[in-house]
DOVOMI-343821 format. One line per field, with one value per atom (N, C-alpha, C, O, CB): atom name; x, y, z; residue number from 0. Coordinates in steps of 0.05 Angstrom, whole numbers. Each point is the difference from the previous one (the first is absolute). Glycine has a CB too. Layout:
N
name = c(CA; ...)
px = c(X; ...)
py = c(Y; ...)
pz = c(Z; ...)
resi = c(NUM; ...)
//
This chain:
135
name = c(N; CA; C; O; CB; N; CA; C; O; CB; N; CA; C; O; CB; N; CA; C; O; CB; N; CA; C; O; CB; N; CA; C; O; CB; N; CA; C; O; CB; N; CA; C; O; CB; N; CA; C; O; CB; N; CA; C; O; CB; N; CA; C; O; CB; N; CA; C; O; CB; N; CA; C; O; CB; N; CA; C; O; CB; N; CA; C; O; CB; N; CA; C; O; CB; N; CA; C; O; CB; N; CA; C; O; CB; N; CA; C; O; CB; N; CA; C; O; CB; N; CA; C; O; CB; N; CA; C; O; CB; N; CA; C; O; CB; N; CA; C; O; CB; N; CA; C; O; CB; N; CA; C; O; CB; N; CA; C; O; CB; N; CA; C; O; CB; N; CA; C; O; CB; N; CA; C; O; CB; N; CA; C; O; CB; N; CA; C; O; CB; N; CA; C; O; CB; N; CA; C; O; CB; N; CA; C; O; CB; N; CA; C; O; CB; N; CA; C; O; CB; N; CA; C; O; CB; N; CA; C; O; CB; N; CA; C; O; CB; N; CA; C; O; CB; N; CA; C; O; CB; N; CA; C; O; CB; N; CA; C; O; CB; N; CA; C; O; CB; N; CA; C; O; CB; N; CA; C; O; CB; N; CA; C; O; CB; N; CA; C; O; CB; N; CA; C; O; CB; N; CA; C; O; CB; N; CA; C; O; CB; N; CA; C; O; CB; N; CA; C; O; CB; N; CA; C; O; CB; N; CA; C; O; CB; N; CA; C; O; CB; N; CA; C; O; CB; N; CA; C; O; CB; N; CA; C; O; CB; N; CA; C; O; CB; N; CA; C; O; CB; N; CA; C; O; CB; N; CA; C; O; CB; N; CA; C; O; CB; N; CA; C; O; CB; N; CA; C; O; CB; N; CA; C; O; CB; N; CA; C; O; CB; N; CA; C; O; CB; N; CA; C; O; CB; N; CA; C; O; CB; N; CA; C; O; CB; N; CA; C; O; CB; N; CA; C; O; CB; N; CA; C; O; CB; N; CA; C; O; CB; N; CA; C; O; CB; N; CA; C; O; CB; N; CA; C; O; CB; N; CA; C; O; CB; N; CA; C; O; CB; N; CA; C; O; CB; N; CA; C; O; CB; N; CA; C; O; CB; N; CA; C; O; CB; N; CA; C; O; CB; N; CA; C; O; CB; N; CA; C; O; CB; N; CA; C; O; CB; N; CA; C; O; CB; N; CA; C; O; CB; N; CA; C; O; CB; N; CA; C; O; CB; N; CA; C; O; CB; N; CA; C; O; CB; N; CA; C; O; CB; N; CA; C; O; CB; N; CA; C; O; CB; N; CA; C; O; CB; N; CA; C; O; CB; N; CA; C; O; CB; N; CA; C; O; CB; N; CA; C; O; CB; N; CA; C; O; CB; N; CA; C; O; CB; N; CA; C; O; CB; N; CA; C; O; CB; N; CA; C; O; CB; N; CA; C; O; CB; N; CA; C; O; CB; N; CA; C; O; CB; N; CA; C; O; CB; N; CA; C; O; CB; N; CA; C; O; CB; N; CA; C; O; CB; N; CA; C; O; CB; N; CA; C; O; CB; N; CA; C; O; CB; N; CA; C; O; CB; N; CA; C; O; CB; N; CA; C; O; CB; N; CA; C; O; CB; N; CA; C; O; CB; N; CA; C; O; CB; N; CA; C; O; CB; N; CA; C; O; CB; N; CA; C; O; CB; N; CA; C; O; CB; N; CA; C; O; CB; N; CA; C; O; CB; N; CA; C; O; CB; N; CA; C; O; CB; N; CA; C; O; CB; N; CA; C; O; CB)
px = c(-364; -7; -4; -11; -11; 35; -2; -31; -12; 69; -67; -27; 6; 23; -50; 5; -5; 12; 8; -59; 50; 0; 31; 16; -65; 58; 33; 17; 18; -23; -6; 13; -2; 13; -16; -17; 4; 13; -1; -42; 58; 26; 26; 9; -23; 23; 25; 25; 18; -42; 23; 11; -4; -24; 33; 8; -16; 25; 23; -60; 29; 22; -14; -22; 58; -12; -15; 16; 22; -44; 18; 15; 27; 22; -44; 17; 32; -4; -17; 34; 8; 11; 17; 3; -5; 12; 20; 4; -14; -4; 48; 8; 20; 16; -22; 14; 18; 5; -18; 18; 30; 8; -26; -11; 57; -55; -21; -20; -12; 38; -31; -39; 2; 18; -22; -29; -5; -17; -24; 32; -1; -11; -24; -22; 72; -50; -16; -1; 22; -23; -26; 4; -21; -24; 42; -10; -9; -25; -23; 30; -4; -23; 0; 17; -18; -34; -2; -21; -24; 23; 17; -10; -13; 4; 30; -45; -18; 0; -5; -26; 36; -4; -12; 16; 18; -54; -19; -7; -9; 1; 15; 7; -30; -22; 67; -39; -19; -21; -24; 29; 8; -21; 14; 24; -51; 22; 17; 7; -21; -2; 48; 17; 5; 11; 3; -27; 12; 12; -4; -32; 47; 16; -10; 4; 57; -77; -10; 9; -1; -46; 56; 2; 9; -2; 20; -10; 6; 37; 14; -58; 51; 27; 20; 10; -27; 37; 9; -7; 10; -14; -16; -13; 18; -4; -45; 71; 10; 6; 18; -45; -5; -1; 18; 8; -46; 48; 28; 26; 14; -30; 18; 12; 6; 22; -40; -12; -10; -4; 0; -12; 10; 1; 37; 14; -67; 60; 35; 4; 3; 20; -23; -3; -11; 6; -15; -9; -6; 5; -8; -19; 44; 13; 36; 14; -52; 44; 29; 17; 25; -34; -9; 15; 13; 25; -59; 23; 5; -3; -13; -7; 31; -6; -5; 14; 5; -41; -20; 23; 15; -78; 62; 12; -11; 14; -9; -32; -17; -20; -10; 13; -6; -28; 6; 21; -42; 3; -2; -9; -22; 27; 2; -26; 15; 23; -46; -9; -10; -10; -16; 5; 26; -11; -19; 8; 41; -68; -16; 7; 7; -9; 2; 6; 36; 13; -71; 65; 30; 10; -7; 14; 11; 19; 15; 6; -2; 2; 28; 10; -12; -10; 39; 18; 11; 17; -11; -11; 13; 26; -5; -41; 65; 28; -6; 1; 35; -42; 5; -24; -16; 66; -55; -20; -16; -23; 59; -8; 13; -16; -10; 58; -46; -7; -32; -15; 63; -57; -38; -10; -23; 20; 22; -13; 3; -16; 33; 9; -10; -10; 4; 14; -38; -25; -19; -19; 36; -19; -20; -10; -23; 12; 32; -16; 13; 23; -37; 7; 2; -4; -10; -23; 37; -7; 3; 23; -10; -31; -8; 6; -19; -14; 68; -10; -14; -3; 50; -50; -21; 10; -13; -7; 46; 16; 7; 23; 3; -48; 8; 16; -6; -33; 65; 13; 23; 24; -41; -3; -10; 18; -4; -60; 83; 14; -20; -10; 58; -52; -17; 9; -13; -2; 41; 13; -5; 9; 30; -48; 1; -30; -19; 69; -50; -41; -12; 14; -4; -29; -16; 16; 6; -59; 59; 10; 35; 8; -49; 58; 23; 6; 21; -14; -32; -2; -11; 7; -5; -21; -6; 17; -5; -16; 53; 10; 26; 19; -49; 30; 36; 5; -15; 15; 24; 18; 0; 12; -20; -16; -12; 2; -20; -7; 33; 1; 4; 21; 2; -45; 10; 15; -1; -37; 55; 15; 0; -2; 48; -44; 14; 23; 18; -40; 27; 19; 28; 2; -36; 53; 17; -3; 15; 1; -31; -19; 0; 3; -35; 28; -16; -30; -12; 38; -35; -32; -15; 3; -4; -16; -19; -26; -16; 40; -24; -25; -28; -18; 46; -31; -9; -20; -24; 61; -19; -15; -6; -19; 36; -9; -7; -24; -20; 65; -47; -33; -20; -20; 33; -15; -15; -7; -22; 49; -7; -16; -8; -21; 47; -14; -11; -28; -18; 74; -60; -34; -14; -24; 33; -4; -12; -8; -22; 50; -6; -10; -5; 3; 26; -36; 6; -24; -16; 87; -68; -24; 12; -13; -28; 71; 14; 28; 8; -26; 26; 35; 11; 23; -26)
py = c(-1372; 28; 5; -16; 18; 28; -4; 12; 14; -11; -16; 19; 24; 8; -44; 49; 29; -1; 19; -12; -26; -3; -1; 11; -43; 14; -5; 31; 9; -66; 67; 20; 23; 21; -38; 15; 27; -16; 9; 25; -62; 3; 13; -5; -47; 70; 12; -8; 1; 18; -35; -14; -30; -5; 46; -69; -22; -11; 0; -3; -8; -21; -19; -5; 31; -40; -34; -15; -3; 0; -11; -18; 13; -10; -25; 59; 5; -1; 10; 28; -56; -13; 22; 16; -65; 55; 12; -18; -4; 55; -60; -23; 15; 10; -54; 51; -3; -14; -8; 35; -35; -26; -12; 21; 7; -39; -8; 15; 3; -25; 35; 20; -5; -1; 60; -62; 3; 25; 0; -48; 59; 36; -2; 0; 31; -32; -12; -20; -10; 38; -47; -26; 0; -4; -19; 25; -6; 27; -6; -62; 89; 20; 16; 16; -15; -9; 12; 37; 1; -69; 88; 22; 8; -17; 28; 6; 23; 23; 7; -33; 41; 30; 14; 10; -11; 3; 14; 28; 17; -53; 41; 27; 10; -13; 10; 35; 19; -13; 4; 20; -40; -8; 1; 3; -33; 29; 8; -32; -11; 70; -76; -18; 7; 20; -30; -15; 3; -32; -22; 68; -43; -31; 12; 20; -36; -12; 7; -25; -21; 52; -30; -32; 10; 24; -56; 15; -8; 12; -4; -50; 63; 2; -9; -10; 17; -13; -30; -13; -23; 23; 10; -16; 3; -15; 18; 21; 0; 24; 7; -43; 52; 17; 18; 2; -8; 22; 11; -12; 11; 7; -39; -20; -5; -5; -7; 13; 4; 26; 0; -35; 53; 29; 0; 12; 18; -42; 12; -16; 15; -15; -32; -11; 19; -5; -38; 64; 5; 20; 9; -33; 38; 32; -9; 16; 9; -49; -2; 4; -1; 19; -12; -1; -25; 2; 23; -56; -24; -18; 8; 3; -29; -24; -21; -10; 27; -33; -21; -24; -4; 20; -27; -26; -20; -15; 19; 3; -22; 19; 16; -71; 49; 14; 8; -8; 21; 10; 16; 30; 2; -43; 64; 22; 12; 7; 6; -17; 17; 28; 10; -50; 51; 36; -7; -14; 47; -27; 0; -25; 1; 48; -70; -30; 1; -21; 13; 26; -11; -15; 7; 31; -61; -1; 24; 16; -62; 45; 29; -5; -7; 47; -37; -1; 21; 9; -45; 50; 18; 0; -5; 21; -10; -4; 22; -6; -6; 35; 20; 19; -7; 0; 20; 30; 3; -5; 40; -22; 14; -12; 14; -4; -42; -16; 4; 2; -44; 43; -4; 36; 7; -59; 65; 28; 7; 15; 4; -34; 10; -7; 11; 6; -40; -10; 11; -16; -21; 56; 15; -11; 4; 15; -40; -9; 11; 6; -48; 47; 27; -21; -22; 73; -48; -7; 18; 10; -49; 49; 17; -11; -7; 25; -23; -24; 16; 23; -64; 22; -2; 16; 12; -57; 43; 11; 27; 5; -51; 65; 33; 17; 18; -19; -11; 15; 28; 0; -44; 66; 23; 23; 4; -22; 31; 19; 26; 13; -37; 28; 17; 41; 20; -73; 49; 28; -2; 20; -13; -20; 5; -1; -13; -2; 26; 9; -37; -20; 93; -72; -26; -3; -22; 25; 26; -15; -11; -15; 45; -18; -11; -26; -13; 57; -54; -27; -17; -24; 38; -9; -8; -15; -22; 55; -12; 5; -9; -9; 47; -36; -10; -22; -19; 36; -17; -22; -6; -16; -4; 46; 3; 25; 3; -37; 47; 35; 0; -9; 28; -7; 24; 24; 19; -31; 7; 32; 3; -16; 13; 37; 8; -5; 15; 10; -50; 7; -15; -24; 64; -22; 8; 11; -10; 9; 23; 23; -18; -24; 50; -20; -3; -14; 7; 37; -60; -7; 24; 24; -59; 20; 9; -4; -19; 9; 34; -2; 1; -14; 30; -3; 12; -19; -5; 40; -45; -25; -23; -14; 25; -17; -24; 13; -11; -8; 47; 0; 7; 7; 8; -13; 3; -33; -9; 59; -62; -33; -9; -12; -4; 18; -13; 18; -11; 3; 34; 11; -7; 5; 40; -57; -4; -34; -9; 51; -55; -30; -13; -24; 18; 22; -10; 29; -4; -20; 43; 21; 9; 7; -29; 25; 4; 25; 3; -62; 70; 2; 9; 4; 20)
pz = c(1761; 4; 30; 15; -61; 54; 27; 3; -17; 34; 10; 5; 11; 4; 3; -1; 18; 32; 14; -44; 35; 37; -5; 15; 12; -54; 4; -4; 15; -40; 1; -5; 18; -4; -37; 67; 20; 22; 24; -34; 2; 27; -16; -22; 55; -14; 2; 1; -17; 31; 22; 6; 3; -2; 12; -4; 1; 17; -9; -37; 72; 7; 8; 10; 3; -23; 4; 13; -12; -28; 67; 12; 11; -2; -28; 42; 2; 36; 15; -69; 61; 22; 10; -18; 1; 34; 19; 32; 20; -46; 15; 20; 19; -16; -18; 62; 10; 17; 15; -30; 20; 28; 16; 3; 10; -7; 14; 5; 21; -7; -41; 2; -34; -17; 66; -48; -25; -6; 3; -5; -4; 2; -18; 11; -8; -37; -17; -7; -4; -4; 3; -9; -23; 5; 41; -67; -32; 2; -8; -2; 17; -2; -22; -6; 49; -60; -28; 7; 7; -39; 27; 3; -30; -17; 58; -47; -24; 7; 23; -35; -4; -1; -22; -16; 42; -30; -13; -5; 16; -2; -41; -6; 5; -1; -37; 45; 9; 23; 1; -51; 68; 23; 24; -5; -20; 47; 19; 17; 5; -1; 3; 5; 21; 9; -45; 52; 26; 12; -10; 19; 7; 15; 34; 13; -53; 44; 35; 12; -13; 10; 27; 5; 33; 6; -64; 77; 29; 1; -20; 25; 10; 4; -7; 20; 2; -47; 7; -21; -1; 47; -69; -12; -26; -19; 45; -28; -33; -17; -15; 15; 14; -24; -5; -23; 27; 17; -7; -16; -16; 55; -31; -14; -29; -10; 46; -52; -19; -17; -25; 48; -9; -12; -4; -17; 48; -15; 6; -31; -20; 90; -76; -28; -26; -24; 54; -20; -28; -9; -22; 26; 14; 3; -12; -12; 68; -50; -7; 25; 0; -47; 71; 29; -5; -1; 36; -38; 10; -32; -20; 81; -59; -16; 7; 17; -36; 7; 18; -5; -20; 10; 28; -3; -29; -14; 73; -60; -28; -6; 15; -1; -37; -15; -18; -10; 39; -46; -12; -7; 11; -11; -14; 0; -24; -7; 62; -66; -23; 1; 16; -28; -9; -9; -23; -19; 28; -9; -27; -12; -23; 15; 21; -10; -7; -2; -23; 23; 6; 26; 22; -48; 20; 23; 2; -17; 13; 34; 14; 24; 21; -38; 16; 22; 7; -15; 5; 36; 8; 27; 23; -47; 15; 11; 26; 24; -76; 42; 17; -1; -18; 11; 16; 14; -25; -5; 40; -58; -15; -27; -18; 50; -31; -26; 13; -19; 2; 31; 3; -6; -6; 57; -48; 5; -37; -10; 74; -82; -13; -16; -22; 35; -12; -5; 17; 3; -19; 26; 17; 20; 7; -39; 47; 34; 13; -7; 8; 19; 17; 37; -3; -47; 64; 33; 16; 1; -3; 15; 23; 24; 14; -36; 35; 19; 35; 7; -35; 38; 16; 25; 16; -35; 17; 29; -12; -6; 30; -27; -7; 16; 15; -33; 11; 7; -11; -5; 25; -20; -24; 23; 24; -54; 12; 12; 0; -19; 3; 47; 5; -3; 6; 27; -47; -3; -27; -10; 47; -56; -23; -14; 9; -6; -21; -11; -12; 1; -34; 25; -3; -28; -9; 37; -44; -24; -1; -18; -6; 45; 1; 13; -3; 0; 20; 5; -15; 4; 29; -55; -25; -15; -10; 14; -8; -23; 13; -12; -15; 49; 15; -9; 1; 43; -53; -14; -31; -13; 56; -51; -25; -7; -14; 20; -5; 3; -29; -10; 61; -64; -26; 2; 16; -29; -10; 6; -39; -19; 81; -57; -27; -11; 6; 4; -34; -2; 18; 5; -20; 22; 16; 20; 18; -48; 40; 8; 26; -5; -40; 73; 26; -4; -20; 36; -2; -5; -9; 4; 30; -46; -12; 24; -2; -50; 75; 14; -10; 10; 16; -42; -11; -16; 4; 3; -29; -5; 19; -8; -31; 55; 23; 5; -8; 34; -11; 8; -22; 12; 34; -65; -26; -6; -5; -14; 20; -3; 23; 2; -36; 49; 35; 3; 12; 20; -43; 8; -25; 3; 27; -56; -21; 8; -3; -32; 45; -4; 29; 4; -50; 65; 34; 14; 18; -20; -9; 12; 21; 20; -33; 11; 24; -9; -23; 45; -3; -10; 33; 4; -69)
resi = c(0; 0; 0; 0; 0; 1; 1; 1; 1; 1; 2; 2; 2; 2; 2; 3; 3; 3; 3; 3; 4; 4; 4; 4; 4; 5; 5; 5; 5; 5; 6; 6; 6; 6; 6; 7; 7; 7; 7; 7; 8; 8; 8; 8; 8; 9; 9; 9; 9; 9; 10; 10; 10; 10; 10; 11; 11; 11; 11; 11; 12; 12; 12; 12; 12; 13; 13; 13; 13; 13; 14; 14; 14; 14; 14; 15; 15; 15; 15; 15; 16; 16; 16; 16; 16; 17; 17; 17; 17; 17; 18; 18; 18; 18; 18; 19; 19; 19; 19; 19; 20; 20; 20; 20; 20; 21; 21; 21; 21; 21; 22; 22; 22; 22; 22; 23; 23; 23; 23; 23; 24; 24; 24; 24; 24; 25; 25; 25; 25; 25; 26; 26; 26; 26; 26; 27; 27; 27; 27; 27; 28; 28; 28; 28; 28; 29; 29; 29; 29; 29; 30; 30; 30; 30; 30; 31; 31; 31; 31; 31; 32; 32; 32; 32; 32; 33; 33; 33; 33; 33; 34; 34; 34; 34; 34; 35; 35; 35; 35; 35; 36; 36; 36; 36; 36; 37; 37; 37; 37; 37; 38; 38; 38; 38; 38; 39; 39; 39; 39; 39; 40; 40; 40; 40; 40; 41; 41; 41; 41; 41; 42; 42; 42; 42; 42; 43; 43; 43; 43; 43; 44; 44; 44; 44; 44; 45; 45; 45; 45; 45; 46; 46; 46; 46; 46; 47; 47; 47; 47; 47; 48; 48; 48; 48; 48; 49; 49; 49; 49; 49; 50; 50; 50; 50; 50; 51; 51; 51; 51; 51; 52; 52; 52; 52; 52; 53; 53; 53; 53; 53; 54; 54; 54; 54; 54; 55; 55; 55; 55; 55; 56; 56; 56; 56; 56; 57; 57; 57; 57; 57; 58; 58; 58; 58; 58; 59; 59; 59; 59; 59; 60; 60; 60; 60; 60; 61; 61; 61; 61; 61; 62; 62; 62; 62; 62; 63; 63; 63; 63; 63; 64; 64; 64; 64; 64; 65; 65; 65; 65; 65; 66; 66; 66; 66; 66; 67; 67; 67; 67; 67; 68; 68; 68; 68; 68; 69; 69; 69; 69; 69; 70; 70; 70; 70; 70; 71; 71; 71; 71; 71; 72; 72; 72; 72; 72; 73; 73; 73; 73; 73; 74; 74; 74; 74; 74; 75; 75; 75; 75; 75; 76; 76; 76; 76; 76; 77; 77; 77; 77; 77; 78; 78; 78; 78; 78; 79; 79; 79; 79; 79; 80; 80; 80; 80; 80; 81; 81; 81; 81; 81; 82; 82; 82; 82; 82; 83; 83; 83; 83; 83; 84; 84; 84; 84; 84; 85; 85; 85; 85; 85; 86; 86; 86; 86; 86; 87; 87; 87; 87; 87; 88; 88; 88; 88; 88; 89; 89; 89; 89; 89; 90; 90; 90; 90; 90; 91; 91; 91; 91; 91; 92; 92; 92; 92; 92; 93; 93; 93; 93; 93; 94; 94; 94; 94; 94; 95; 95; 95; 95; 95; 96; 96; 96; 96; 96; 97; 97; 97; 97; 97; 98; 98; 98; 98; 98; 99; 99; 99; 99; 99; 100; 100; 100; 100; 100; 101; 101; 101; 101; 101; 102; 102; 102; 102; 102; 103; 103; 103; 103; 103; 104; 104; 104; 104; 104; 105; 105; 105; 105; 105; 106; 106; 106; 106; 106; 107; 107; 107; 107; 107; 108; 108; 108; 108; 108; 109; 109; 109; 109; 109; 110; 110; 110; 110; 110; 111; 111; 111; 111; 111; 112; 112; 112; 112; 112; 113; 113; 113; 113; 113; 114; 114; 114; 114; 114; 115; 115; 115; 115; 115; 116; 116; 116; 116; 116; 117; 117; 117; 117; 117; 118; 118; 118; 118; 118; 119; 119; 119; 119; 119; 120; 120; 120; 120; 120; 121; 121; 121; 121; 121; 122; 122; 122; 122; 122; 123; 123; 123; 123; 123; 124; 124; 124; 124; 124; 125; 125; 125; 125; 125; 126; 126; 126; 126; 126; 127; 127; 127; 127; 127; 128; 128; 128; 128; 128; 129; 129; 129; 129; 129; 130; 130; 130; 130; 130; 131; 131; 131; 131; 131; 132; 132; 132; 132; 132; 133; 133; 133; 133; 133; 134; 134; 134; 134; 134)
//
């Protein structure tokens, strides 16, 4: 039976390595993510953590390890396979087209539209001010 502490991880990696040519980027690092608490990775320059977010978004694939969704194994190939299991990465280098509103940078590369129809602006800022407090 799982316990209480098991069933509010989300996410779980265990031991996952990221090797290239002469750097070892990760070496066997076990992360948790714990539903409804706020997750953070702090560390020295250099130390990974981008590294590691890029692994769990589907940016990158670790050279070794593993990660669990709700105790599943998963593997994500691409962006595409983690988002649509709902992981998402904010990366760090915001680089946010400043001609376009908070919700078309939100939504770029993701754009709802009607249909056939032109985007749907309309709906982009109705969820971007419903789930972000923003549009």
């Amino acid at each position: 039976m799982m316990s209480q502490a098991n069933a509010d991880i989300v996410i779980r990696a265990e031991k996952i390595s990221m090797i290239y040519p002469g750097t070892i980027a990760l070496n066997e690092v076990d992360y948790r993510v714990y539903r409804g608490k706020v997750n953070v990775i702090i560390g020295e320059n250099g130390a990974g953590k981008s590294t590691l977010m890029k692994i769990l978004a589907g940016v990158q694939q670790p050279s070794k390890g593993t990660i669990y969704l709700n105790d599943e194994a998963v593997s994500f190939q691409h962006t595409r396979d983690a988002a649509a299991k709902g992981i998402g990465m904010v990366h760090q280098e915001l680089n946010l087209f400043g001609n376009l509103t908070v919700a078309e940078n939100i939504f770029l590369g993701r754009e709802k539209q009607r249909g056939l129809l032109p985007l749907d602006t309309a709906e982009q800022h109705r969820v971007t001010a419903e789930t972000h407090g923003a549009s």
